[in-house]
C-alpha positions, 0 to 999 in steps of 0.5 A: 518518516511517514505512512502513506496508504494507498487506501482504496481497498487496504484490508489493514488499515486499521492495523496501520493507524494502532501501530503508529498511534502514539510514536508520532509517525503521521498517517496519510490515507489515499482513496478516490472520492467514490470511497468518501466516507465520514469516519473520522480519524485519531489526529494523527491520520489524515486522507487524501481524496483524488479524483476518479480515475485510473491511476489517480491515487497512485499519482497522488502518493508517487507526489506525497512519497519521500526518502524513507517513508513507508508507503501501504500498496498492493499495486506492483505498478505503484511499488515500482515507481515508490522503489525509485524514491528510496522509501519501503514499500509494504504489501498488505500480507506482510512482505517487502518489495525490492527493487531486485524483484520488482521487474520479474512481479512486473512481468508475471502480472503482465504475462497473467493479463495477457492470459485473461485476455486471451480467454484463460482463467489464471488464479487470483489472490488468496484471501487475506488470513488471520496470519497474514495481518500478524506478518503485516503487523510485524513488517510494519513494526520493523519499520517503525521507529520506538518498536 
């Protein structure tokens, strides 16, 4: 098992690498080199740097991704094709993607752009609260083995 991050804009990374610090669970970090930084890591966290580019990171994670991993996105698209893997995918306000939902998220995110491409205005996402990263923490940790 691993974690894998589509780490870009990740507000709970952080939270990811204390929970699986010390389990042996390895961390793998995906960000587009306009995000290059040289934090460093505990040694169990590595980062994968791709090129600029649309879906670059989530070609990289859709190679890196197996069979019970856990992959950190909240790109519906890149949910989608990580289901087909049979891993768990985690949004990072705390819920799971399933496979029985994943078409009707589609769909609405599709219908949404349509909108906004039609002059509407359609909401956009909340701003991630404290109880959010606690739901994360918590679907994270029922994944993990040892917690």
């Amino acid at each position: 098992m691993k974690v894998i991050v589509d780490a870009d804009a990740c507000p709970v990374t952080n939270i990811i690498i204390e929970e699986t610090e010390g389990i042996a669970i390895p961390v793998t970090l995906v960000k587009n080199y306009n995000h290059f930084s040289m934090e460093t890591y505990p040694d169990h966290v590595t980062v994968t740097y791709v090129d600029d580019g649309a879906d670059e990171a989530d070609y990289r994670i859709v190679q890196l991704v197996g069979s019970e991993d856990i992959v950190v996105t909240q790109d519906y698209g890149l949910a989608s094709l990580c289901l087909q893997k049979d891993c768990h995918v985690l949004h990072h306000k705390g819920f799971r993607y399933r496979k029985e939902k994943i078409d009707q998220m589609l769909q609405e995110r599709h219908m949404s752009a349509k909108m906004r491409k039609a002059g509407k205005r359609t909401k956009g996402p909340k701003k991630l609260t404290n109880e959010d990263k606690d739901s994360f923490r918590n679907a994270l940790r029922k994944l993990l083995p040892y917690h």
